[in-house]
C-alpha positions, 0 to 999 in steps of 0.5 A: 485510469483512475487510482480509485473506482467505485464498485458501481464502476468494477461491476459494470467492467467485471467482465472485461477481457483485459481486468483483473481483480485481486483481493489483499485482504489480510490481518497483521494480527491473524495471517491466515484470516484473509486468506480464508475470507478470500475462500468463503466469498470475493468479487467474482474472478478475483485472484489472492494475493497475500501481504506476507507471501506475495507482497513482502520480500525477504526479512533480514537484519536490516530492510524492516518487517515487510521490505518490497519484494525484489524484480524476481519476486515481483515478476513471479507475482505480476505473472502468476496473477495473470497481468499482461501490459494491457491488464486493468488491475483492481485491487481490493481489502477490508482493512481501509485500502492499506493492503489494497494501496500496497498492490497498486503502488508495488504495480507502480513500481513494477511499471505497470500503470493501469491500476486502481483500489476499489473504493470502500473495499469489500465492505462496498462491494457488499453494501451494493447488495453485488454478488460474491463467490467461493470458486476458484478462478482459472487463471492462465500466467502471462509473460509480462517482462517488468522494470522496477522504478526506482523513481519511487523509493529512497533509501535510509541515507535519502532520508538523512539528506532529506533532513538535511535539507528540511525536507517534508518527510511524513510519518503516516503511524497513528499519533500515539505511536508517532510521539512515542507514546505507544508502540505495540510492535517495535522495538524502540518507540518515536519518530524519525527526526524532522518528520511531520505526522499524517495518520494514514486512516485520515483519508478514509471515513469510518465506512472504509470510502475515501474522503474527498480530495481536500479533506486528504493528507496535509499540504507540502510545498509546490513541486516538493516530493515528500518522502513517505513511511510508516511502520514497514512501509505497508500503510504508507501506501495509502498516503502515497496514493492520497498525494498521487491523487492530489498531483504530487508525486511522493516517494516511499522509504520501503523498510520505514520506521522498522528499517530506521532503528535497525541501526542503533546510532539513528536517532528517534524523537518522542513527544511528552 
């Protein structure tokens, strides 16, 4: 299927026996904000998952500030969410597809192929003028053994080699907080060396659709499969699924730029 649908397409396949609709909306700055949305109204049917307790493994020293949850984690929440093999899985947020774009490729990596984010989120399921509710659905867990891709990820060193050899590595931050500018949440401000900067947010318009496939993130070289971060591998989703849409299979450094300078002898880059 298709990595993004529209909400004309998830209204017509609502009711689908093997669909299932999750809501990730969730505010870095507020935690429990999506949560509440989620109660107050969502797309019929759809099932919560929360970035923090479902969509993040444990924190520690080094992994960044929201490391990939490991097999067991990810097992329970394919489980809990009642995904079996055959499930179409939508996902859907109000915060740009970043929340939305971290279930998809977490399902990726669980090697779970059949799912997509709702283009324009739940501002366009809204603007449709298409129904929402507050019941809770029922959902019956499913059992559905998972194998972890790791195909999709590097580690730090993966990084290092990357430079290395000049591959593209791409920092999707805003350019303030790429050039060291501004860093509202990290401790050391800048960018990993030799990485170039596609701001995530550049693939959506303001009304939170997806631009067309040619106003995306940048051009990497043909059969070149950049690696991808942003502050804690969130946001960075989002030009992963950009690129995948464009045909190139990029690869996601999990704990990103929070993971990187947890080691005090990686250097940082700052732009005058």
């Amino acid at each position: 299927m298709k990595n993004l649908v529209t909400a004309e397409w998830l209204s017509k396949h609502l009711h689908d026996e093997n669909l299932v609709v999750v809501d990730c909306r969730f505010d870095l700055g507020n935690s429990s904000s999506g949560y509440e949305a989620y109660l107050k109204g969502h797309i019929p049917g759809a099932v919560y998952a929360d970035l923090e307790k479902d969509l993040t493994g444990e924190v520690g020293e080094h992994g960044g500030r929201h490391p990939l949850p490991d097999q067991e984690q990810l097992q329970r929440l394919v489980e809990h969410l009642g995904i079996e093999q055959d499930s179409k899985v939508i996902a859907y947020d109000n915060q740009y597809s970043a929340m939305a774009s971290r279930l998809w490729f977490l399902l990726g990596f669980a090697g779970h192929k059949q799912r997509a984010v709702l283009n324009g989120g739940m501002e366009a399921w809204r603007g449709e003028g298409l129904k929402v509710e507050s019941k809770l659905p029922s959902v019956q867990e499913s059992h559905y053994p998972i194998s972890l891709d790791s195909s999709m990820i590097v580690s730090m060193n993966d990084v290092k080699q990357a430079q290395s050899e000049g591959r593209t590595i791409v920092d999707s931050r805003a350019p303030e907080r790429y050039a060291g500018k501004e860093e509202p949440i990290d401790a050391r401000a800048g960018h990993i060396p030799g990485a170039v900067n596609y701001f995530w947010r550049d693939n959506l318009t303001e009304n939170q659709k997806w631009k067309e496939p040619l106003e995306r993130v940048g051009e990497v070289g043909t059969g070149e499969e950049p690696i991808i971060y942003c502050g804690s591998g969130v946001t960075a989703c989002v030009n992963i699924l950009a690129f995948q849409e464009s045909g190139i299979h990029a690869k996601l450094y999990p704990g990103s730029y929070s993971d990187w300078i947890s080691y005090s002898d990686n250097r940082v880059i700052t732009l005058s």
